[in-house]
MIMARNU-136116 format. One record per residue (C-alpha): x negated, y, z; chain. Coordinates in nm, 2 decimals. Layout:
<nodes>
xx:yy:zz:cadena
X:Y:Z:A
...
</nodes>
This chain:
<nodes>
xx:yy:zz:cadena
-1.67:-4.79:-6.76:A
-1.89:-4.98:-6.55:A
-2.14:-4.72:-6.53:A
-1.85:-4.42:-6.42:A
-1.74:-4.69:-6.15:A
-2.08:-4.73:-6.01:A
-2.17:-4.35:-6.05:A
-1.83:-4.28:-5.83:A
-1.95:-4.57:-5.60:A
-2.31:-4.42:-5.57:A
-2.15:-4.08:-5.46:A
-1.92:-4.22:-5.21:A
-2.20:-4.38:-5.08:A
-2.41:-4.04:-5.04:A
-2.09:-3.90:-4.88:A
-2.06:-4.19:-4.62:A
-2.42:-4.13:-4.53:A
-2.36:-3.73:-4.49:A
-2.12:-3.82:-4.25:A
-2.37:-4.02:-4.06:A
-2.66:-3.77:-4.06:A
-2.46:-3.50:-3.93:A
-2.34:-3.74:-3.63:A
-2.71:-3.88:-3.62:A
-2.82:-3.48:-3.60:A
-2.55:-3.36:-3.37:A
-2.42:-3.09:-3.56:A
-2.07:-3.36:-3.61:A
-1.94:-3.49:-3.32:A
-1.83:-3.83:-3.32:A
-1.55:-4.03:-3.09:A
-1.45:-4.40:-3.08:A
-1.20:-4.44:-3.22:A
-1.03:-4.65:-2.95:A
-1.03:-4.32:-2.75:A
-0.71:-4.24:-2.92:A
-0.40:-4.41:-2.86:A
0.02:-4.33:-2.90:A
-0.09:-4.27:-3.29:A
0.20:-4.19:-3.47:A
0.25:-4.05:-3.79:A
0.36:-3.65:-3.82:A
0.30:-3.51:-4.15:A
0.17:-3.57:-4.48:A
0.00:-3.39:-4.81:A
-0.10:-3.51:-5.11:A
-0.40:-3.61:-5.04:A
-0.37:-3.67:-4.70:A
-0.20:-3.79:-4.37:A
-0.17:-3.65:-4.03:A
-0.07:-3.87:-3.71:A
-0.04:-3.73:-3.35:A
-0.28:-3.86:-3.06:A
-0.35:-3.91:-2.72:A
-0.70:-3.83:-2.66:A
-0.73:-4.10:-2.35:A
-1.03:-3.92:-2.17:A
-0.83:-3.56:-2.09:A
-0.48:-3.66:-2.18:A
-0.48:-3.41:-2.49:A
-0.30:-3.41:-2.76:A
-0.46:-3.38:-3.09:A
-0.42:-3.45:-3.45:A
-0.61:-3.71:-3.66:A
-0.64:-3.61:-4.03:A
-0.70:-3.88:-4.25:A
-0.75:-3.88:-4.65:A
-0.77:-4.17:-4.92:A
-1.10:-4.29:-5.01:A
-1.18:-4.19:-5.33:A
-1.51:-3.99:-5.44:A
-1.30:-3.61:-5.51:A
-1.14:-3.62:-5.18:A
-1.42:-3.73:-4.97:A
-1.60:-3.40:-5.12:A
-1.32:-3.20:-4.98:A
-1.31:-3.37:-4.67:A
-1.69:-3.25:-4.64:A
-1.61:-2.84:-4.74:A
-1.30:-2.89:-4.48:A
-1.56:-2.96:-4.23:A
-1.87:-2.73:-4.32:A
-1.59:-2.44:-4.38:A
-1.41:-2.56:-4.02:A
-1.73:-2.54:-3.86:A
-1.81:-2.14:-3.93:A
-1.45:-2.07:-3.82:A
-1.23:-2.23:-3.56:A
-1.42:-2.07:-3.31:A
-1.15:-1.81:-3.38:A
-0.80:-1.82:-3.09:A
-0.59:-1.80:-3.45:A
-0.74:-2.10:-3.65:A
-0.74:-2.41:-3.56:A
-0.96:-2.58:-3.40:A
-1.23:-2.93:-3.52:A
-1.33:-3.13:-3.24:A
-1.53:-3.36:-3.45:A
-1.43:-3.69:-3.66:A
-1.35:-4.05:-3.54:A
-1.39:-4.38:-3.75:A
-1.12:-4.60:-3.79:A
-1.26:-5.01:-3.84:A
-1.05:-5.31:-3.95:A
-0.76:-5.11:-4.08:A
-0.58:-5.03:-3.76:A
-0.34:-4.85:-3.75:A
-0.28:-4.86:-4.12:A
-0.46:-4.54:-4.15:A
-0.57:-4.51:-4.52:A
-0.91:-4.37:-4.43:A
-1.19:-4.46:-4.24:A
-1.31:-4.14:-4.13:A
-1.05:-3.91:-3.98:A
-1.11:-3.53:-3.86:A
-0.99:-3.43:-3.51:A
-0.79:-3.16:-3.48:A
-0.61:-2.88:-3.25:A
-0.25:-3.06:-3.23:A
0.03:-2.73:-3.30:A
0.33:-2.82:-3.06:A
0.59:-2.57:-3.24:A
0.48:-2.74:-3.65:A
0.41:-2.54:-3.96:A
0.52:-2.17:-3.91:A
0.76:-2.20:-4.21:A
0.98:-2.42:-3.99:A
0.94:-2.25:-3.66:A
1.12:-1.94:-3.87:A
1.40:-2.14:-3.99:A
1.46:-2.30:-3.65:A
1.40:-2.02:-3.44:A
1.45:-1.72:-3.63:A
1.77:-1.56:-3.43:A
1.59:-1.58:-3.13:A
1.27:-1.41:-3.23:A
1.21:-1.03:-3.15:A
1.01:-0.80:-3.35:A
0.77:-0.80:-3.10:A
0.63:-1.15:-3.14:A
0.73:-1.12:-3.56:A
0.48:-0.85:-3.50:A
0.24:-1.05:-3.30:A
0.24:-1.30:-3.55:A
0.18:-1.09:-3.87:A
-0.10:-0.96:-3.67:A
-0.31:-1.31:-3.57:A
-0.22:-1.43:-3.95:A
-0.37:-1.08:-4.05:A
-0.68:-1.15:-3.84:A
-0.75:-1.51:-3.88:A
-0.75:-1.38:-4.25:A
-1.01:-1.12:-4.18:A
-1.23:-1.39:-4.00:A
-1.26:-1.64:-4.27:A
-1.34:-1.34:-4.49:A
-1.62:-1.21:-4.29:A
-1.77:-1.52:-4.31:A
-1.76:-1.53:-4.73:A
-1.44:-1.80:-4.75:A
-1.16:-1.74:-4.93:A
-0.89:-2.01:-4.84:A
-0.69:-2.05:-5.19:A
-0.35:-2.19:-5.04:A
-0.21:-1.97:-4.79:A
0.13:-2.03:-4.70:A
0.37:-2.05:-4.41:A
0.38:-2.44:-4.43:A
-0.07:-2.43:-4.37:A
-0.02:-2.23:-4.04:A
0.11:-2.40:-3.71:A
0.24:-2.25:-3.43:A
0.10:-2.35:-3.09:A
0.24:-2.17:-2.78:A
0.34:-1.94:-2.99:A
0.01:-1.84:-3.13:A
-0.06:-1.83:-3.49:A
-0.31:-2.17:-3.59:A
-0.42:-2.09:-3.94:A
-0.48:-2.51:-4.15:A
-0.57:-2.64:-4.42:A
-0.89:-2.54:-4.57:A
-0.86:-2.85:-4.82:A
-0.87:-2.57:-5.13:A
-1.13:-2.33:-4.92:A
-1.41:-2.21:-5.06:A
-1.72:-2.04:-4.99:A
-1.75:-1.71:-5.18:A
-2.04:-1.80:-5.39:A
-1.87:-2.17:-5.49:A
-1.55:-1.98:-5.62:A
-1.56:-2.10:-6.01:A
-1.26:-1.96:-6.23:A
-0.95:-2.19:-6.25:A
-0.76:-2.25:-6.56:A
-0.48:-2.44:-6.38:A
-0.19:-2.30:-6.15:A
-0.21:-2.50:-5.82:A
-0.06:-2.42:-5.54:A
0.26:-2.29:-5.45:A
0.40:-2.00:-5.69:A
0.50:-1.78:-5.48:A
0.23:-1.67:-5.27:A
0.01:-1.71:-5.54:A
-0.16:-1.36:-5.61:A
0.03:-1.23:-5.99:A
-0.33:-1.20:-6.09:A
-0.34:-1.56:-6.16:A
-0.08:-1.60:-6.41:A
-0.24:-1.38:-6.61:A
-0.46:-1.40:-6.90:A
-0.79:-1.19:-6.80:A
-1.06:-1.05:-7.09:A
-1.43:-1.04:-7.01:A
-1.65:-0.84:-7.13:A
-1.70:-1.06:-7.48:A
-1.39:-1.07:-7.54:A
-1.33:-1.46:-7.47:A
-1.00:-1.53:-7.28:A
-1.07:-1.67:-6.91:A
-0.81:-1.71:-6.64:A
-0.83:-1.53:-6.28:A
-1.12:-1.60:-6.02:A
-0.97:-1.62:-5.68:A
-1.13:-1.42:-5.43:A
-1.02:-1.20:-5.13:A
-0.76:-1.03:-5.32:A
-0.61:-1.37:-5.36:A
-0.53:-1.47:-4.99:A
-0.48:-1.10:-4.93:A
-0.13:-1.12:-5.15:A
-0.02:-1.41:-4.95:A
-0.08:-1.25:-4.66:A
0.18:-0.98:-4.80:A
0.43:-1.26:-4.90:A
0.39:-1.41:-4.52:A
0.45:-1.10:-4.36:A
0.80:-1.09:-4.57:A
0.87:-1.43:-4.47:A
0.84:-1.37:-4.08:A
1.06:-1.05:-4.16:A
1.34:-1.27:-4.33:A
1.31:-1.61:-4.17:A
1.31:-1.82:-4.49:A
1.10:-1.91:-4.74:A
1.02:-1.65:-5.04:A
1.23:-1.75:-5.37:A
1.43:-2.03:-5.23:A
1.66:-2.02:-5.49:A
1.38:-2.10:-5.74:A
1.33:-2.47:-5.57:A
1.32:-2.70:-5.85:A
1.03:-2.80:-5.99:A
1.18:-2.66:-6.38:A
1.20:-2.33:-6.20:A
0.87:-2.26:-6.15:A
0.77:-2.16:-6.49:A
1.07:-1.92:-6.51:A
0.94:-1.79:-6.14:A
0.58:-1.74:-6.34:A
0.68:-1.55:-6.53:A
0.94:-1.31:-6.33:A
0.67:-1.26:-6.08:A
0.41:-1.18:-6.36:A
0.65:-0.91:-6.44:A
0.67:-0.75:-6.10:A
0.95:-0.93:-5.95:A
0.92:-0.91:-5.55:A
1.15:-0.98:-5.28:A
1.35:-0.73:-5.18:A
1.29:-0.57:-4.85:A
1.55:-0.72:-4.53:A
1.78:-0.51:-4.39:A
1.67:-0.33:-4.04:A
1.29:-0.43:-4.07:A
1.08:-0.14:-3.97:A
0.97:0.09:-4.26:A
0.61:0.08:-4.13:A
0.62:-0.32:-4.20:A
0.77:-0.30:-4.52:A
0.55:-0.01:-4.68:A
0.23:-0.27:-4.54:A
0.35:-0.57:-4.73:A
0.44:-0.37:-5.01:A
0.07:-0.20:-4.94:A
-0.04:-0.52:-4.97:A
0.12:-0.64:-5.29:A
-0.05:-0.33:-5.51:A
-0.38:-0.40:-5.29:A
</nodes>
């Protein structure tokens, strides 16, 4: 036991100090963290909290990401920031500023290091379409299908897969699409096979429920890859067409298994009355892609 604990304490250690060589090398920027104030809490994941700001120098509002300190999530917190750092120079992702470091527990931030992030005034985009949805046109559900549909093509061209795409990791920001979240993001060539379901069933590409044979014969479960986030992309563009969330009747935890395997079996949402044919033969386009 003692030698796990110090192993886990030797890595956090390494982690703390890759924090500091990237601000040391300039390839991080780093704020005080008393440049911030009005910190309020706004959301929260499972691994992590986000609070609302005041950056003091230009009056902007941003968002402050902190995590708990443990070795697995500091990793991530590292991939969110490498894979952040090849894309949000994109108008449709959103956008890292750099990292601030809380001292002396203020605040009651859980995390010492926090990432800085573009602050979405409308929230997640599966909200903004159950608040909003009678006033929205097909022009701007069109205009948003379109910047998801791009911001998706971005990460892609750069070899990252993001792994969790659904409508509560994109914001809305002046009504502009701000793809989130690249906790679960990957880098092509770090994608390992998964033999656990995580995530959230329904945009989860079919593919992964199923039991895949190699070559050998040996049983292995699904490799996400493009293909993946390019189902939920389908699923989204349903969701801006209906204005709710995609199997809502399917919202208790004991229903997931049950949704498995129904979606396994080609079980889709059905198409909403007066959306454009052109829209629905893409997501459907999408869902045999």
């Amino acid at each position: 036991m003692a030698n796990s604990s110090n192993s886990k304490n030797t890595d956090i250690v390494k982690q703390i100090q890759w924090f500091k060589d990237g601000i040391a090398e300039g390839y991080i920027n780093h704020y005080d963290y008393n440049e911030f104030k009005n910190i309020k809490a706004i959301g929260y994941g499972a691994f992590s909290r986000v609070y609302q700001a005041t950056w003091k120098s230009s009056n902007t509002i941003v968002a402050l990401k902190s995590f708990e300190n443990n070795n697995l999530i500091m990793k991530e917190i590292i991939n969110e920031i490498k894979l952040l750092h090849r894309v949000s120079f994109h108008i449709n992702i959103i956008k890292f500023f750099g990292i601030t470091e809380r001292k002396n527990d203020e605040d009651n931030i859980d995390s010492n290091y926090l990432l800085i992030l573009e602050c979405a005034d409308s929230g997640t985009l599966g909200n903004y379409l159950k608040d909003n949805f009678n006033k929205l046109d097909w022009n701007l559900k069109l205009q948003f299908a379109i910047q998801i549909a791009d911001a998706v093509l971005c990460i892609h061209q750069n070899d990252i897969i993001h792994c969790d795409l659904h409508s509560d990791n994109i914001l809305i920001h002046q009504n502009t699409i701000k793809l989130a979240d690249f906790g679960f993001s990957r880098r092509l060539a770090e994608v390992s096979t998964q033999k656990d379901i995580l995530g959230i069933v329904p945009y989860i590409d079919p593919q992964h429920f199923q039991e895949q044979t190699n070559n050998n014969n040996n049983g292995y479960h699904y490799k996400p890859n493009k293909k993946s986030d390019v189902y939920s992309v389908g699923v989204l563009l349903w969701e801006i067409s209906s204005g709710q969330k995609p199997f809502i009747s399917y919202d208790k935890f004991y229903h997931r298994l049950k949704l498995i395997l129904e979606i396994s079996n080609g079980k889709r949402e059905s198409p909403i009355p007066n959306t454009p044919v052109d829209y629905i033969n893409i997501y459907k386009g999408i869902y045999n892609y």
